[in-house]
Residue, then its C-alpha position, 0 to 999 in steps of 0.5 A: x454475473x460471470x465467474x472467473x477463477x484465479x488459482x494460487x497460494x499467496x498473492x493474486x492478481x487477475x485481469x477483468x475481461x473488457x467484457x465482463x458484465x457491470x454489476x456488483x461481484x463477490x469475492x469467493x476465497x477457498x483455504x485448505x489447511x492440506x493439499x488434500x483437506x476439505x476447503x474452508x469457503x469465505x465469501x466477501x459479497x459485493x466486494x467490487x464493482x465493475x463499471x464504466x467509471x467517471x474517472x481517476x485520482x492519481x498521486x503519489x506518497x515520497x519520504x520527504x527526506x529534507x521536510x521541504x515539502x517538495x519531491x525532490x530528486x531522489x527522495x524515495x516512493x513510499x509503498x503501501x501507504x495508505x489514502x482515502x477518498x471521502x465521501x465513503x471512506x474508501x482507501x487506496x495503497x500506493x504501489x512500489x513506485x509510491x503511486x496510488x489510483x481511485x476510480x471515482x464516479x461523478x461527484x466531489x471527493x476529498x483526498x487525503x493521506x492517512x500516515x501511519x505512527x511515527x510520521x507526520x504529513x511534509x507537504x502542502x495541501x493537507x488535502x485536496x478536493x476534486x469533482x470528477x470528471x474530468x480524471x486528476x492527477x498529481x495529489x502528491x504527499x510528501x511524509x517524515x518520521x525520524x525514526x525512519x530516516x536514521x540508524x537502526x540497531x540489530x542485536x542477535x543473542x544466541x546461545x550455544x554449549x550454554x556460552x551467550x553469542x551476542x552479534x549488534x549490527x548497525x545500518x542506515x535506513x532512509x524507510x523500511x520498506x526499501x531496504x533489506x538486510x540479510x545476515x548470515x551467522x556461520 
């Protein structure tokens, strides 16, 4: 078992060498409350393998905005929905373009998505099933929630020399996770 490091303060992203032994690695994460503190070890042992794998799940998850069940064109990703793979309840988060990949060994393995409050499954099969290899691609999942797909409200009170400031702002959303508002008060 080798040891690479990756250094940061937030996210991290590292790339496993081609030729990193196969086997199980743990995961070792440093926390320092200071730059100059005594580091806090958390250990997640056997966090991930590395291994030849089978082959791949690929798919992706869209906000199905006419509930055809049916990506449509224009119809945007859905980012960090989640998706699991059976046996072995384990989970996959889609990426900015809605995308999600599982290496899989060999055998046979239900997909499904996993939506969160508020949204409901569009499309059609509720589920697939796949055996491994060869690798699969294109397990789709169209999803819906009202509460996304219209218009949000903002309200900002503020007090100032005991007067209350009170600021509504109205936008439209087709999700969240593709939008941002910045507002400034000056």
């Amino acid at each position: 078992m080798g040891k690479y490091f990756y250094t940061d303060s937030g996210r991290v992203i590292f790339d496993i060498p081609l030729n990193a032994p196969s086997g199980l690695y743990d995961v070792v994460v440093y926390t320092y409350l200071n730059p100059w503190g005594t580091p806090t070890q958390n250990v997640i042992p056997g966090a991930f393998f590395i291994g030849v794998v089978a082959g791949t799940i690929r798919g992706s998850v869209y906000f199905d905005t006419n509930q055809n069940g049916v990506r449509d064109l224009n119809e945007p990703p859905m980012v960090n929905s989640t998706v699991q793979f059976t046996p072995g309840n384990q989970i996959a988060f889609t990426n900015s373009q809605g995308e999600f990949i599982f290496f899989a060994d060999t055998g046979t393995y239900t997909t499904s998505y996993i939506p969160p409050p508020t949204f409901s499954q569009t499309s059609t099969p509720l589920t697939y099933t796949s055996t491994i290899p060869p690798s699969v691609t294109g397990q789709d999942f169209g999803t819906y929630s009202s509460l996304y797909a219209y218009e949000h409200n903002i309200s900002i009170i503020r007090n100032r020399a005991d007067v209350i400031l009170m600021h509504y702002f109205r936008f439209r959303s087709i999700i969240p996770a593709s939008c941002h508002l910045r507002i400034e008060l000056l």
